[in-house]
C-alpha positions in Angstrom: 33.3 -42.2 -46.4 34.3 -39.2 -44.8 33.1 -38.6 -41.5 30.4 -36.2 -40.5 32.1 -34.3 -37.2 29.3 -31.6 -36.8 27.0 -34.8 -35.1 27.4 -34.5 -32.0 28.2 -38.3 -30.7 26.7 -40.3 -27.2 28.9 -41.6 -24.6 29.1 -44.8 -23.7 26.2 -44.6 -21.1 23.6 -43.5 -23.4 23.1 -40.0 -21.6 23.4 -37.0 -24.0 26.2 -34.2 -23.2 23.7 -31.3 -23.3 23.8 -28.8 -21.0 21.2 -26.9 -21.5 18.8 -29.9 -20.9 21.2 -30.1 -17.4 18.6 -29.0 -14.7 21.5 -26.7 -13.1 21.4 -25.2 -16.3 17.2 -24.7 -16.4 17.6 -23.4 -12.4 20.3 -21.2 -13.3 17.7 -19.5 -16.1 15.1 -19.6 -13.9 16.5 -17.9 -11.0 18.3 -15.3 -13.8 14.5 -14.3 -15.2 13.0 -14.2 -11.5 15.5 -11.8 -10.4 15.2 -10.0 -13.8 11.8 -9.1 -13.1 12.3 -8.4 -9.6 15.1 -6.2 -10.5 12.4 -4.3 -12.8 9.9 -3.9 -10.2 12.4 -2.4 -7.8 13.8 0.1 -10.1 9.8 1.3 -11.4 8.3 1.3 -8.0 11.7 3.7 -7.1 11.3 5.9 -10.3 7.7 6.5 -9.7 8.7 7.4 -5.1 11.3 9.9 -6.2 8.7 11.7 -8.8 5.8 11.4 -6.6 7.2 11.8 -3.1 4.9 9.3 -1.6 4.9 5.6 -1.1 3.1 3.8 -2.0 2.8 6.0 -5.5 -0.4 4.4 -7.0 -4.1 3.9 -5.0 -6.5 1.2 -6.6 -10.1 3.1 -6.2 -12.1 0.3 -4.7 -15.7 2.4 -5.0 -17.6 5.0 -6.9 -18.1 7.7 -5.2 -15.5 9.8 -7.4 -17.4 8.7 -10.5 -17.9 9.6 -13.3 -14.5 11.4 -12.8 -12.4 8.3 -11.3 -14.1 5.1 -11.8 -13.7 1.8 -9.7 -10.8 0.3 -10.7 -8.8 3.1 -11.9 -5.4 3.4 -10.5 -4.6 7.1 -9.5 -1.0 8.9 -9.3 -1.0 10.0 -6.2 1.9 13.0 -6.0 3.2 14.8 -2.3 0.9 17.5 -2.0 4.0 19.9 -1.6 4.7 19.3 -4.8 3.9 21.2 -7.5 0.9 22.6 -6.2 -1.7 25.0 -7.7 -2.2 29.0 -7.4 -3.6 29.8 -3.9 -3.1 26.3 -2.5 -3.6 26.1 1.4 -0.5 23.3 2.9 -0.2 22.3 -1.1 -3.7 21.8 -1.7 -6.0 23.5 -4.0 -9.9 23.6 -2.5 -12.3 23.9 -4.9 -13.5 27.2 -3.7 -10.1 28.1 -4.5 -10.0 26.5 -7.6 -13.4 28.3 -8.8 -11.6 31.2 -8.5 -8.3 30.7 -10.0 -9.5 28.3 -12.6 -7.3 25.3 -11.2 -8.8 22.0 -12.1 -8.4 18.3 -11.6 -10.2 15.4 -12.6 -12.5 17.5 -14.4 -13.6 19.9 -11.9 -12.3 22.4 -9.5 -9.5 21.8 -6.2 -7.4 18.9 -5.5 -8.6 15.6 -5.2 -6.6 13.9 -2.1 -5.6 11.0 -0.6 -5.9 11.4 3.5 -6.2 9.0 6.4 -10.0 9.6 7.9 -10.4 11.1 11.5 -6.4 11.0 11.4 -6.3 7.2 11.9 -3.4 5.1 10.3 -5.2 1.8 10.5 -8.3 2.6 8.5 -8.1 2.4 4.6 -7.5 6.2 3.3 -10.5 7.7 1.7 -10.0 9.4 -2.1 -11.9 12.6 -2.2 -12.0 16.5 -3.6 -10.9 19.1 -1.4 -14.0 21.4 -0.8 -13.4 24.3 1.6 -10.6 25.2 3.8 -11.5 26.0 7.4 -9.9 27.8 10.7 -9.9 26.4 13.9 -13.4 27.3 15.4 -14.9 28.6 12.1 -18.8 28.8 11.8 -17.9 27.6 7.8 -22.0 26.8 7.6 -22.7 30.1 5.6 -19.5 29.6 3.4 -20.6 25.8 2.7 -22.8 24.9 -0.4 -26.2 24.5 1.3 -26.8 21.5 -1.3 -24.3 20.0 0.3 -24.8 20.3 4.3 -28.1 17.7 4.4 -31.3 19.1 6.6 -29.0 21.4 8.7 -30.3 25.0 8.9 -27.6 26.5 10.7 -24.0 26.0 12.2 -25.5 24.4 15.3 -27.3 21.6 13.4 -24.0 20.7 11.5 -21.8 18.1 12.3 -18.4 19.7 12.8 -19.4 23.0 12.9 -17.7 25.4 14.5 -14.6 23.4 12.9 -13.0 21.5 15.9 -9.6 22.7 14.3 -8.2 23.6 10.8 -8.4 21.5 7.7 -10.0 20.5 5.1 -13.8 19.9 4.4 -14.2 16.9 1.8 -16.7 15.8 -0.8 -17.1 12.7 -3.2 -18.2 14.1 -6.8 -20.6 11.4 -7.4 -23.7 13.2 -7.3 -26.0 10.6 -6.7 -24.2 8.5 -3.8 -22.1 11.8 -1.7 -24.1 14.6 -2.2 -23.5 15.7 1.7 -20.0 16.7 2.8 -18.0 14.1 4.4 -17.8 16.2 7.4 -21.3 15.9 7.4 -22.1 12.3 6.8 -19.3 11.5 9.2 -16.8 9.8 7.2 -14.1 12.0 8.5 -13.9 15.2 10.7 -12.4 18.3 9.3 -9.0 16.7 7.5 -6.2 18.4 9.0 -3.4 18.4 6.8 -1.1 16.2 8.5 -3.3 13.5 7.4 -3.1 14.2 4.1 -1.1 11.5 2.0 -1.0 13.3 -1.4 -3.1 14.5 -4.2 -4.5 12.5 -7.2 -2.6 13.6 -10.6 -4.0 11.1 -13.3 -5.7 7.9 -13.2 -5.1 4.7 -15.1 -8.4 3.5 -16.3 -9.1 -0.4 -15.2 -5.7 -1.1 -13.7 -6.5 -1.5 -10.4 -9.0 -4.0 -10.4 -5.3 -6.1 -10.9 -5.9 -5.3 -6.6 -9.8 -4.4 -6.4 -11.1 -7.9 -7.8 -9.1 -10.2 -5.5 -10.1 -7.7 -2.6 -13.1 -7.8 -3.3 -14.1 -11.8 -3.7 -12.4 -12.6 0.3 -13.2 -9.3 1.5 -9.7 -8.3 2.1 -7.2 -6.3 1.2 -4.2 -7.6 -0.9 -0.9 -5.6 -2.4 0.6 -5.9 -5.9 4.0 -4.4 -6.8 4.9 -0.7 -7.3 2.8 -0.8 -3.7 -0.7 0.0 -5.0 -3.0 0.6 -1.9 -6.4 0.4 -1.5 -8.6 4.0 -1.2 -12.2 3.5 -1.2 -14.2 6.8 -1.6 -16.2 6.7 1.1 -20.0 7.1 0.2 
């Protein structure tokens, strides 16, 4: 009888000459697949810094006070405010009394929606909100405000920053039911001066950042995912 050479024989010792059952082999695929994906991260999370100028490139919206226009859990594009930026736009930013105007609109409704560190400090979690008014440096900006908007103040003396300690921005959530005062005026932030501006929303992912929000959410802190998604609760 002839003999079969395609079966493949065992050695003496009983072990089978395999080497993709050798665990060098299984390691060697492991590693290869880790630092495949790793590799893809890198090279996404730098496509989406050189378009948007910004890093991290993606905020995970942590409340509602943007709804219904950006709704918790969304991830939102966040682009340099340089960049790109509308018709009559003060430092890159389009207010919405600008907006009005000019017809520039985002997220449904007049003026930028940005991305800024409140009061100017680093170490809080940046706050999501549309750009309202633009303001000079010891403006009274109480007869320019919508009234609707300014709480039980009657005049520039009753409202919180007012005259504006210096220029910026004034800043509102569009949720109509939880921010329907400035932020100015509920004190979330003083008048944003543009330094403190991170960057401006551009679209928003429905749902993908409760990949960060949920976690965050359960032990009360904050946690990262790749492509650096932060945090930006919209202040209510």
């Amino acid at each position: 009888m002839g003999r079969d050479e395609s079966t493949s024989s065992t050695p003496p010792d009983g072990t089978e000459e395999s080497v993709e059952a050798s665990p060098a082999f299984r390691l060697a695929l492991y590693v290869r697949d880790i630092g495949t994906s790793v590799g893809a991260v890198v090279l996404v999370g730098a496509f989406l810094f050189a378009v948007s100028g910004v890093w991290p490139p993606l905020v995970a919206i942590e409340s509602g006070s943007m709804e219904p226009h950006i709704d918790t859990g969304d991830m939102v594009f966040v682009m340099d405010a340089e960049r790109f930026s509308g018709q009559a736009a003060r430092h890159g930013v389009v207010t919405a009394a600008a907006g009005t105007e000019t017809g520039y609109r985002t997220f449904q409704q007049p003026g930028d929606v940005i991305v800024f560190e409140p009061n100017g400090n680093e170490q809080r979690t940046p706050i999501i909100h549309r750009s309202m008014l633009w303001v000079d440096a010891g403006e009274n900006w109480y007869d320019r405000a919508n009234q609707t908007y300014v709480g039980s103040a009657d005049s520039c003396d009753e409202l919180q920053n007012c005259p504006a300690p210096h220029a910026g921005f004034i800043t509102k959530g569009d949720n109509k039911v939880t921010n329907t005062r400035y932020d100015q005026v509920t004190g979330a932030s003083t008048v944003v001066r543009p330094e403190w501006v991170i960057g401006t929303g551009t679209f928003r992912i429905p749902r993908l950042g409760y990949v960060r929000v949920q976690p965050s959410q359960l032990w009360h802190t904050s946690v990262s995912i790749p492509v650096g998604g932060a945090t930006a609760p919209a202040a209510a």
